[in-house]
C-alpha positions in Angstrom: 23.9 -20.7 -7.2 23.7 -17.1 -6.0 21.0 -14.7 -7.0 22.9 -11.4 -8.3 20.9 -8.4 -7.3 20.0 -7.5 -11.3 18.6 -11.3 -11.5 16.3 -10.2 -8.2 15.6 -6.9 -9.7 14.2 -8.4 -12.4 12.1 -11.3 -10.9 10.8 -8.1 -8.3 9.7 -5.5 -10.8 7.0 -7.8 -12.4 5.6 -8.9 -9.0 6.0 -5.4 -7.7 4.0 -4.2 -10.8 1.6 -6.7 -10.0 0.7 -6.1 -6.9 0.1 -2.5 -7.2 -2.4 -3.3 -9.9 -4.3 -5.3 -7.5 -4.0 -3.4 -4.0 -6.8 -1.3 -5.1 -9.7 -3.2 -3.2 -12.0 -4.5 -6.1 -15.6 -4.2 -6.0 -17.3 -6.7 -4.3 -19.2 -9.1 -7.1 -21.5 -11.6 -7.8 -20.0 -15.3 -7.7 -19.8 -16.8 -11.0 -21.6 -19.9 -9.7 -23.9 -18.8 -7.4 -24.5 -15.5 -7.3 -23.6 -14.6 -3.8 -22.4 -11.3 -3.2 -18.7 -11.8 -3.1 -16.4 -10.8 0.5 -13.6 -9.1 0.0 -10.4 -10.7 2.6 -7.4 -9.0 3.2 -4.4 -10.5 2.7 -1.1 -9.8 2.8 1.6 -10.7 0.1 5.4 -11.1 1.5 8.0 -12.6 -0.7 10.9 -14.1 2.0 14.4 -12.9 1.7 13.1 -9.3 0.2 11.5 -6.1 1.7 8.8 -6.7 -1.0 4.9 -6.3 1.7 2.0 -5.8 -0.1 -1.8 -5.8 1.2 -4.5 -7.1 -1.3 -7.8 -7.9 -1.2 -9.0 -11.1 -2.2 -12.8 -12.1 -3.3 -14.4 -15.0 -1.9 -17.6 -16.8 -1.8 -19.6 -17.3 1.7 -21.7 -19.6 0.0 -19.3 -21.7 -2.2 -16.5 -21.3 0.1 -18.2 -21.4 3.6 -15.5 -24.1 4.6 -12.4 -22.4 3.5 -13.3 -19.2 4.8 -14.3 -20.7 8.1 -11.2 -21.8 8.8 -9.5 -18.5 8.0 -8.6 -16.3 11.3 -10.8 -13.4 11.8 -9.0 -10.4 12.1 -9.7 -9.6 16.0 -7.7 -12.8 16.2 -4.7 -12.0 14.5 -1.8 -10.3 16.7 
């Protein structure tokens, strides 16, 4: 079954509206379980088949999340 472009409209506008609300970098915080000062990572949002491209910041923990942020690519390494 085809998507109509209304039906994709309407799936977009609350993601778009989303994402805007977010961009904004947030300020770096505490972590709720530790207390670490959160990083921020940037990240970039793309939904496949649209022109929707967004750039976010996301918060994570160096302490509680060493391992998962270890294994993220630094961005001097990204091309």
């Amino acid at each position: 079954m085809a998507t109509t472009p209304l039906a994709k409209a309407q799936i977009l506008r609350p993601l778009k509206d989303f994402l805007k609300e977010k961009s904004p970098p947030p300020k770096p915080h505490s972590c709720p379980h530790c207390g670490s000062p959160m990083q921020l990572l940037g990240a970039r949002f793309l939904l496949s088949g649209t022109t929707l491209n967004r750039n976010v910041s996301l918060p994570g923990c160096p302490v509680c999340e060493r391992e998962v942020l270890e294994t993220l690519p630094r961005p001097e390494t990204i091309h």
